[in-house]
RODO-2510 file (C-alpha; in nm, 4 decimals, decimal comma):
residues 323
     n   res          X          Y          Z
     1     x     6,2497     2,8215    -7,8935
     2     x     5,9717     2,6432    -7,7940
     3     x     5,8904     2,3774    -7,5171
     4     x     5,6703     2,1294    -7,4652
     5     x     5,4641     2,1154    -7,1938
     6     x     5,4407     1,7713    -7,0290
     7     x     5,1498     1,5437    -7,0871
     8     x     4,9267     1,5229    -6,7918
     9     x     4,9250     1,1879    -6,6036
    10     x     4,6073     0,9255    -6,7016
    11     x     4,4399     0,8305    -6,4472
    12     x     4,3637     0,4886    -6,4426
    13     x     3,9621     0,3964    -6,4339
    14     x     3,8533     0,1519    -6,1848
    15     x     3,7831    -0,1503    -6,2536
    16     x     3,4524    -0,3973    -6,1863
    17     x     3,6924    -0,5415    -5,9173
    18     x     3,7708    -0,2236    -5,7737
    19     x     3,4215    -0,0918    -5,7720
    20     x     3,3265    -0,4079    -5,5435
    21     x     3,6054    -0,3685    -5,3320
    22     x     3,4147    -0,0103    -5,2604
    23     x     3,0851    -0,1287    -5,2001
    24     x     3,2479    -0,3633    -4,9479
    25     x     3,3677    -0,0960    -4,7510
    26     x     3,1118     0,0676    -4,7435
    27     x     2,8841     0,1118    -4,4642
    28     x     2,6005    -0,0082    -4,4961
    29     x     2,3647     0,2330    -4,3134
    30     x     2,4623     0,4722    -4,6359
    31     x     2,2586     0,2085    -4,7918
    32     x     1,8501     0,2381    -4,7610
    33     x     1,8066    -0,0817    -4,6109
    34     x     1,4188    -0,1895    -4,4949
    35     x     1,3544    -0,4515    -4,3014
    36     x     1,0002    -0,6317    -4,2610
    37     x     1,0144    -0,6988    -3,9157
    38     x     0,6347    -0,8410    -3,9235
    39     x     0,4308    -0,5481    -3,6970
    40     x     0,0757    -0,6254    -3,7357
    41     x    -0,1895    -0,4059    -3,5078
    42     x    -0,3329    -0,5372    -3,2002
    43     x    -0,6740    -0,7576    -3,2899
    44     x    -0,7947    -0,9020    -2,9536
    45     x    -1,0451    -0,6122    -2,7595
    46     x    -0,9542    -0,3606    -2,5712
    47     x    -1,0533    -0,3869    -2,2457
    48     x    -0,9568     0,0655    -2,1755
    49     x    -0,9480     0,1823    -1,8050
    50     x    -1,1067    -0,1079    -1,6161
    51     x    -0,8514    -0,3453    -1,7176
    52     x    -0,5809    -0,0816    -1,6993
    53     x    -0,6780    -0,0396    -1,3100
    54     x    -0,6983    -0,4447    -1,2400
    55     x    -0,3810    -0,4785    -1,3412
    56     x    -0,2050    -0,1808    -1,1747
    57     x    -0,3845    -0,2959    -0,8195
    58     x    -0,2511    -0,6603    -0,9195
    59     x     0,0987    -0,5366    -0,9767
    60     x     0,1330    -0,3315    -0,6967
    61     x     0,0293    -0,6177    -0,5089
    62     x     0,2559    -0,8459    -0,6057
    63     x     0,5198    -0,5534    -0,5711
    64     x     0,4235    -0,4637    -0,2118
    65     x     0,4049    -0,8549    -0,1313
    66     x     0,7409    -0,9316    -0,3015
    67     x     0,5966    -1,1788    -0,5436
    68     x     0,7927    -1,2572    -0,8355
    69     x     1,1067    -1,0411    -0,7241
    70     x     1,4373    -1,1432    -0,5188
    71     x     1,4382    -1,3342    -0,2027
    72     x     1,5197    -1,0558     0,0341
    73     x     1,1841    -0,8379    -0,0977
    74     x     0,9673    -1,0910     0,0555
    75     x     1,1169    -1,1439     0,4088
    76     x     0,9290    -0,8385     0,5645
    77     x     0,6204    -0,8104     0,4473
    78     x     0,5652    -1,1852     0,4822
    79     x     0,7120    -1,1542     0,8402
    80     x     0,4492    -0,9129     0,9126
    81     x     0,1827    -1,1370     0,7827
    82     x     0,3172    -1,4304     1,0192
    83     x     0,3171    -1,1942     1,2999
    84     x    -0,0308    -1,1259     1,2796
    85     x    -0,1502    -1,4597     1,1705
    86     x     0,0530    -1,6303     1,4773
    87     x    -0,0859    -1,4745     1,7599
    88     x    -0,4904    -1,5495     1,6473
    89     x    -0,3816    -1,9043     1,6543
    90     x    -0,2014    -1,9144     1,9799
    91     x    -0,5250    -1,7265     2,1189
    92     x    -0,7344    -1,9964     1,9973
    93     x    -0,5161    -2,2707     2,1124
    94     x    -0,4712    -2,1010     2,4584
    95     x    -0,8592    -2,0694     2,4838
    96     x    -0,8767    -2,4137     2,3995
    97     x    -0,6281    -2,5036     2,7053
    98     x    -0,7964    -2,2784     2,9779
    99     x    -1,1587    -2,3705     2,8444
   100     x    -1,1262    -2,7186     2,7835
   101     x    -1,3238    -2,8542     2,4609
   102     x    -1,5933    -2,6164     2,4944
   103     x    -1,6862    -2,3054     2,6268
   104     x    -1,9411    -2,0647     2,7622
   105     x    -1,8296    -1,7294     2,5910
   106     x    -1,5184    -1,5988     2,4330
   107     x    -1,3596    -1,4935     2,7647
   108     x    -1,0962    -1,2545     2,7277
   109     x    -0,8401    -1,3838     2,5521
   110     x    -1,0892    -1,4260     2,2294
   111     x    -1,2149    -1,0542     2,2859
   112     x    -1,2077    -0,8910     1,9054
   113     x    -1,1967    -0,5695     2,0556
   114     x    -0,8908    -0,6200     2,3239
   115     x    -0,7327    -0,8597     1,9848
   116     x    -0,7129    -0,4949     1,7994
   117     x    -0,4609    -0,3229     2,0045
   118     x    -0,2285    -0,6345     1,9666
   119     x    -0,2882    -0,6589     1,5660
   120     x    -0,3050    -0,2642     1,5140
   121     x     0,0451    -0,2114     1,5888
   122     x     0,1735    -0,4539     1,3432
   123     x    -0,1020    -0,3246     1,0949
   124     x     0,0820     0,0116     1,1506
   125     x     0,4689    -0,1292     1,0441
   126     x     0,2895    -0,3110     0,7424
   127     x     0,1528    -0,0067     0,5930
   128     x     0,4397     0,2164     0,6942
   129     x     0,6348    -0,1002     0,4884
   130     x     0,3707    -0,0947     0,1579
   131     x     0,2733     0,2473     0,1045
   132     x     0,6001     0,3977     0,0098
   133     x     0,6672     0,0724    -0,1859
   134     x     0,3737     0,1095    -0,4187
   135     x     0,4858     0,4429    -0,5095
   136     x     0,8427     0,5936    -0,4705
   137     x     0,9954     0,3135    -0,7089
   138     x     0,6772     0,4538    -0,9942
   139     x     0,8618     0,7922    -0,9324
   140     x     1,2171     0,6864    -0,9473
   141     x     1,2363     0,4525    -1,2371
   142     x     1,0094     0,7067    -1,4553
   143     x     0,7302     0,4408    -1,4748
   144     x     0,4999     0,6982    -1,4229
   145     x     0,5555     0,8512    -1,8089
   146     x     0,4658     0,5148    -1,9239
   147     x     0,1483     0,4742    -1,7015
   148     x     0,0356     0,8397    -1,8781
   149     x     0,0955     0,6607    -2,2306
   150     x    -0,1723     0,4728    -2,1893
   151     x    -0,5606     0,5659    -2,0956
   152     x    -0,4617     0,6104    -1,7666
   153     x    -0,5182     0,8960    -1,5197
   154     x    -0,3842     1,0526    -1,2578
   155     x    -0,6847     0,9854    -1,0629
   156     x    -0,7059     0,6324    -1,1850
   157     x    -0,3426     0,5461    -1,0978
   158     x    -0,3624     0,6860    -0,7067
   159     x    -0,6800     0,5337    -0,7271
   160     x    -0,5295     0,1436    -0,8112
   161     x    -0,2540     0,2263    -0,5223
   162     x    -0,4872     0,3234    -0,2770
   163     x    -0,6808     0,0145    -0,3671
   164     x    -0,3951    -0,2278    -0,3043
   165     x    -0,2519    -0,0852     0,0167
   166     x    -0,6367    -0,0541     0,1279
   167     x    -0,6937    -0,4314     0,0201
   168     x    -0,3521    -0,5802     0,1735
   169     x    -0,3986    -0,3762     0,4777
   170     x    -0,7247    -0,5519     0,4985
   171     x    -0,6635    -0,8243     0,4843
   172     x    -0,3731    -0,8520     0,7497
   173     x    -0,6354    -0,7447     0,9802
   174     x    -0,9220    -0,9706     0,8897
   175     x    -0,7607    -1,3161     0,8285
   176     x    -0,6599    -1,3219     1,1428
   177     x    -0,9766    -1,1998     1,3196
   178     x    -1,1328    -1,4466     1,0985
   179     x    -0,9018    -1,7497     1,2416
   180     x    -1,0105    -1,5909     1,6028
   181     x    -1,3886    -1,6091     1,5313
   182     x    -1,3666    -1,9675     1,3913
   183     x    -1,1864    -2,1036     1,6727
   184     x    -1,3686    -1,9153     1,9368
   185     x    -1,6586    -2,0638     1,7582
   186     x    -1,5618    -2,4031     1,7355
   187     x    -1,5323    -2,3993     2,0947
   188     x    -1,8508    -2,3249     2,1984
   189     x    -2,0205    -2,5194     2,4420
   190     x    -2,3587    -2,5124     2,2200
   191     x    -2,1829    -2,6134     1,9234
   192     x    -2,0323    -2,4655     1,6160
   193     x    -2,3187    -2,3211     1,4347
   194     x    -2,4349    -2,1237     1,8071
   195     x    -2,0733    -1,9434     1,8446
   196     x    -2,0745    -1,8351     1,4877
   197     x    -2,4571    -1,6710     1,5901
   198     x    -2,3376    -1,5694     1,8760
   199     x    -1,9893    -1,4165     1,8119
   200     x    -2,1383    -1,3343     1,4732
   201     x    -2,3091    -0,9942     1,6674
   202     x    -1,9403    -0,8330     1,6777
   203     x    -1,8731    -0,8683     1,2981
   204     x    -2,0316    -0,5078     1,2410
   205     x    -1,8027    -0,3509     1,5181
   206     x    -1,5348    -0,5511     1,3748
   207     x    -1,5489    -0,4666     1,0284
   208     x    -1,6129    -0,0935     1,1020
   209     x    -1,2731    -0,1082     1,3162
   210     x    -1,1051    -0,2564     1,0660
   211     x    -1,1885     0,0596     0,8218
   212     x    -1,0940     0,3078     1,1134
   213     x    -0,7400     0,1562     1,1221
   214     x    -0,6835     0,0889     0,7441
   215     x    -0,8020     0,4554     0,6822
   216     x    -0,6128     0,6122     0,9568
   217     x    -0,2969     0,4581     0,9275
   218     x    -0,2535     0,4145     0,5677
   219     x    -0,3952     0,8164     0,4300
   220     x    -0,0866     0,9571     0,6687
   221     x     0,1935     0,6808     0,5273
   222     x     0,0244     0,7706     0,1814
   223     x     0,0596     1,1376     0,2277
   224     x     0,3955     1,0752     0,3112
   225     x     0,4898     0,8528     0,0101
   226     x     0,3775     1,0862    -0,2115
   227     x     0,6528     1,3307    -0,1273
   228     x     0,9716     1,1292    -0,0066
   229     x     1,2001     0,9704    -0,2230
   230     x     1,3509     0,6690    -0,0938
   231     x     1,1393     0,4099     0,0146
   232     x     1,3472     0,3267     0,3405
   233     x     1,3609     0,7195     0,4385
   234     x     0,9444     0,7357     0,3709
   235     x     0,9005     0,4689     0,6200
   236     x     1,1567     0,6078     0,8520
   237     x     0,9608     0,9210     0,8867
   238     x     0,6133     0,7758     0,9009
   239     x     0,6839     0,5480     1,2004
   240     x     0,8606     0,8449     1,3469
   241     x     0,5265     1,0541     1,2877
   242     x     0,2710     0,7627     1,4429
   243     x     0,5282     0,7378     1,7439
   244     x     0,5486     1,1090     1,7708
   245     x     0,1289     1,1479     1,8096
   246     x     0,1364     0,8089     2,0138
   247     x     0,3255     0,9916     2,2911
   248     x     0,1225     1,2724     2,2578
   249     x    -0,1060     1,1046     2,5376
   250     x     0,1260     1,1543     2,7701
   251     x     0,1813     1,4904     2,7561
   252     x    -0,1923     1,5893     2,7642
   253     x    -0,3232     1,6417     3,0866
   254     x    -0,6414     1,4739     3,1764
   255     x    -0,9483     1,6228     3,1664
   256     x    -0,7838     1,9552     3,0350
   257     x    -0,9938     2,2185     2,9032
   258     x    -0,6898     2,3909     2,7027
   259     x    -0,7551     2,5415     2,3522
   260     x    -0,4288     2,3624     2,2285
   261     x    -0,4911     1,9981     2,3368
   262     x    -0,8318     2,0373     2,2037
   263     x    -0,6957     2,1124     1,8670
   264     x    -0,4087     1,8630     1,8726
   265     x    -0,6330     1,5829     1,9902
   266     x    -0,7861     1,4794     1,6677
   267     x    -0,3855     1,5102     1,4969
   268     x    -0,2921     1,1924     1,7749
   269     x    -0,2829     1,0015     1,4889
   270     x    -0,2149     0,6270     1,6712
   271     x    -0,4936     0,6997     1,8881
   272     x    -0,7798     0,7691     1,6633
   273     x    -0,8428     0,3988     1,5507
   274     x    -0,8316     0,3254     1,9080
   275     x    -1,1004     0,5505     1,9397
   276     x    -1,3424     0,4192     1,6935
   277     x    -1,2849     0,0731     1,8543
   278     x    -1,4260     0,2020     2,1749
   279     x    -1,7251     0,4260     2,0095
   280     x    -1,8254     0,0844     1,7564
   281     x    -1,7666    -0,2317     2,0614
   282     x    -1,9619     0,0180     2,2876
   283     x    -1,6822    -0,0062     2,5353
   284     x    -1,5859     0,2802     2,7772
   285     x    -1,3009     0,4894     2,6670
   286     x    -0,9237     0,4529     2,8025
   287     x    -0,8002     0,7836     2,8298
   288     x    -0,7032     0,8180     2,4537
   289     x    -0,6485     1,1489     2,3717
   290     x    -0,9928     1,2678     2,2534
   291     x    -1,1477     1,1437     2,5780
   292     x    -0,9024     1,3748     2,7742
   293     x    -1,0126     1,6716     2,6326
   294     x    -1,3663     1,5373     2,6160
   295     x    -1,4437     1,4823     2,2925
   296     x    -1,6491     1,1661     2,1770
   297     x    -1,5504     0,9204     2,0517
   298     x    -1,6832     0,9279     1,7084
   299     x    -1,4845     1,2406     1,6710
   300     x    -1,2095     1,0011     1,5818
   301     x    -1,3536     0,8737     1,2707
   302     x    -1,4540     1,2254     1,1638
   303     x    -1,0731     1,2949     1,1850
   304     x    -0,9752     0,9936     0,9691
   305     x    -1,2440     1,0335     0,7366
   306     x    -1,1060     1,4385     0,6891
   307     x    -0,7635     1,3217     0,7207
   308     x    -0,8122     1,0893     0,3759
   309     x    -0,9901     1,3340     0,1998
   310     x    -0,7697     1,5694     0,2573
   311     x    -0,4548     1,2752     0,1562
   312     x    -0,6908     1,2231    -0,1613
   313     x    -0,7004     1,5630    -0,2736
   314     x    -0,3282     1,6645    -0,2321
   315     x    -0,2069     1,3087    -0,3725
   316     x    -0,4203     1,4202    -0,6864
   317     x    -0,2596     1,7771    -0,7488
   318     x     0,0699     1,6133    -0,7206
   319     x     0,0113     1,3308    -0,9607
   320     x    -0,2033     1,5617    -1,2247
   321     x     0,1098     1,6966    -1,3472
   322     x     0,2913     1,3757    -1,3931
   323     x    -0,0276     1,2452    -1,6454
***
């Protein structure tokens, strides 16, 4: 006897409601979706490498300055400044209370020369402050990868960085030496316009200084930027350095003839700026650490100048790999 098999079930088909309750559902990223979001290519010039350099020295400026960042970033760099600005002006002002209102020469509290062992020291804690801040945050935050997007090299980038620490550093030292100058100036018993003649002789010494201690403090905090990586440990270890070669005075003998001291001489780091202050103001030498072994003077701007070129050329094979 036969049997029937059962009729299979029928499926309903879905309906235009049900098909819309699908497409709700749906994702919509299994949907091609374009969007005009309005890109249009860049039409104003290209200004290229020049304009790529202004603005890296202008923003490591402002970074190194604390401009445009939280309160706390500004407190001490700007303290530095103060501290360098104050003491011109109370030189000026104590001139102007021993001298009277005028005065036959600078006398020595408005000596440039004897003014650049008081302002070197604080030129010293600035740059140990700005040279690891212009670079270790480029390094940490991967800014550099974005620098080497653009027409940007590695030699252009160090050379925007030097440019700003060279530039600050400059100008801590030269505002107030130019406060010190006008007011020693102002005072002069033959009037304004003789002091500025007069005093106006040193500006060559001064300016040359000015290079010995911007070059031989900042190349050493550089060099040591470029391979720390924490700002606060980078300027840790470069005051440690300076303080280091600043004692080193005191443990070379005078007048020594030793092989060693002659070689470690030029590596007293603090002392070299020193130095060229005595060999350019024509002044006789204290007992820095070239004299003791006696070397001239002008053996301390050799070392600086060798020192930087030397900073220049390692900062470069370290960068070239990051561009």
């Amino acid at each position: 006897m036969s049997q029937e098999r059962p009729a299979p079930a029928r499926v309903p088909m879905p309906g235009a409601a049900a098909i819309a309750t699908a497409n709700a559902l749906t994702p919509a990223s299994a949907e091609g979706t374009v969007y005009d979001l309005g890109y249009a290519p860049h039409e104003g010039p290209r200004l290229g490498r020049p304009a790529a350099l202004r603005a890296m020295v202008i923003d490591g400026s402002r970074r190194a300055l604390g401009l445009r960042r939280k309160a706390w970033t500004k407190v001490l760099p700007w303290g530095l400044i103060a501290a360098a600005i104050v003491p011109a002006a109370w030189v000026v002002a104590l001139t102007f209370v021993v001298a009277g209102f005028s005065l036959e020469d600078a006398g020595p509290f408005g000596d440039p020369a004897e003014f650049f062992e008081m302002i070197g020291t604080i030129g010293m804690l600035f740059v140990a402050l700005v040279a690891p801040t212009l670079l270790i945050p480029d390094r940490q935050h991967g800014v550099l990868a974005i620098y080497a997007s653009r027409p940007v090299r590695a030699s252009d980038y160090l050379l925007a960085r030097g440019a700003a620490l060279v530039g600050l550093t400059s100008l801590l030292i030269l505002i107030p030496h130019t406060i010190l100058y006008l007011g020693i100036s102002a005072l002069y018993a033959d009037g304004f316009w003789a002091g500025l003649v007069e005093n106006g002789t040193e500006i060559p010494a001064i300016l040359g200084t000015t290079a010995a201690y911007v070059l031989g403090y900042g190349a050493p905090a550089f060099l040591v930027a470029i391979f720390v990586r924490r700002v606060a440990i980078a300027t840790g270890i470069y005051v440690l350095v300076m303080f280091v070669t600043a004692s080193l005075v005191e443990a070379m003998p005078r007048a020594t003839d030793l092989l060693v001291f002659k070689v470690l001489a030029p590596l007293a780091l603090f002392w070299n700026p020193l130095s060229v202050r005595d060999w350019l103001f024509d002044r006789e030498p204290e007992q820095w650490a070239l004299d003791r072994v006696g070397f001239e003077p002008w053996v301390a701007a050799l070392a600086i100048v060798a020192i930087a070129l030397v900073t220049a050329v390692i900062a470069h094979r370290r960068y070239r790999r990051e561009f």
